[in-house]
C-alpha positions as CSV (number, residue, x, y, z in Angstrom):
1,X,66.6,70.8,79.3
2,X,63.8,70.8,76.4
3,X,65.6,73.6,74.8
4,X,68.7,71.6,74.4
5,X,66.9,68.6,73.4
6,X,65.4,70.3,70.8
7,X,68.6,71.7,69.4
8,X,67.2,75.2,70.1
9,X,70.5,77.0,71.6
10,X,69.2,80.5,71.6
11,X,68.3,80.5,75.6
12,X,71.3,78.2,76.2
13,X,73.6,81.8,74.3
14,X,71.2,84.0,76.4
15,X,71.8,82.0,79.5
16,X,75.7,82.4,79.1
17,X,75.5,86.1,78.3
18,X,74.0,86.8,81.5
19,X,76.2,83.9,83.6
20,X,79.2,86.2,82.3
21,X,77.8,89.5,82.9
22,X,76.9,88.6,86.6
23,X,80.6,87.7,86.7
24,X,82.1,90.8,85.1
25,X,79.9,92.9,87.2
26,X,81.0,91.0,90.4
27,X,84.1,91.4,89.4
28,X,84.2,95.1,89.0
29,X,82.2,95.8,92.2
30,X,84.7,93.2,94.0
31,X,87.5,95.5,92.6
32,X,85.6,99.1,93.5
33,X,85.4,97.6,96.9
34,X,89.0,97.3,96.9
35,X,89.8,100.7,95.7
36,X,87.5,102.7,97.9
37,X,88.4,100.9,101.2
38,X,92.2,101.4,100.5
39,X,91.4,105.6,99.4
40,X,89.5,105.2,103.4
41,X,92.0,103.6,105.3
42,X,95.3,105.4,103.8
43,X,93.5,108.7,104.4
44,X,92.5,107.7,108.3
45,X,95.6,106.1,108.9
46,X,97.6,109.5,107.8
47,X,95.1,111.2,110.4
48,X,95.6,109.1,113.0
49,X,99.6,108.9,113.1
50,X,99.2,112.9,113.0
51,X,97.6,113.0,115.5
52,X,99.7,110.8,117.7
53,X,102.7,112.5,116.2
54,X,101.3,115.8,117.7
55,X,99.8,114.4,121.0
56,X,103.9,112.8,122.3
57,X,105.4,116.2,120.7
58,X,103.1,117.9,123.1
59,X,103.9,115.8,126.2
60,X,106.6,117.5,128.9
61,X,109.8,116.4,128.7
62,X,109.4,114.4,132.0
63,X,107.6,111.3,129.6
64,X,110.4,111.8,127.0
65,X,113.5,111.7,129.5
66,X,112.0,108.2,131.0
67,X,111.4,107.3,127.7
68,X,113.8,105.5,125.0
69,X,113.6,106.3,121.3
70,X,113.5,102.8,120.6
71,X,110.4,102.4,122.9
72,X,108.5,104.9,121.3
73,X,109.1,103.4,117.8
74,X,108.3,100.3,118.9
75,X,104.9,101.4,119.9
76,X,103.9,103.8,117.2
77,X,105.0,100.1,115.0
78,X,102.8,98.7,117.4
79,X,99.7,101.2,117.0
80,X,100.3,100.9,113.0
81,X,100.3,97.4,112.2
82,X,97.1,96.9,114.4
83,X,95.5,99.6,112.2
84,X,96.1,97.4,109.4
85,X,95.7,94.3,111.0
86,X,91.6,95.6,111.5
């Protein structure tokens, strides 16, 4: 407050300068955070539906005879959107 009293607006500039870089930097760590988590999850959720993909392709055909198309869709939908739910 005795800066601005005294007209002298050099630590007022300074002050600003470093306000906006904290934001900028937020800003670009808020936005790293972003792209790293979605490189994560797109990678694991490939895994995972591959690996359920192979497990029912593996199963005898007893579970696929009782077993609708539909029904099986439904729950790899199922499996997915809770991954992306998390």
């Amino acid at each position: 407050m005795e800066t601005l009293q005294r007209n002298d607006l050099d630590h007022l500039y300074t002050l600003i300068l470093v306000f906006i870089g904290v934001l900028f930097g937020n800003l670009v760590f808020d936005n790293l955070k972003f792209f790293l988590g979605d490189i994560v999850s797109v990678d694991t959720a490939i895994d995972i539906r591959t690996t359920i993909f192979k497990y029912v392709q593996e199963l005898d055909f007893s579970f696929h005879a009782g077993k609708s198309t539909g029904a099986l869709i439904s729950a790899f939908k199922r499996g997915d959107n809770a991954f992306w739910e998390l």
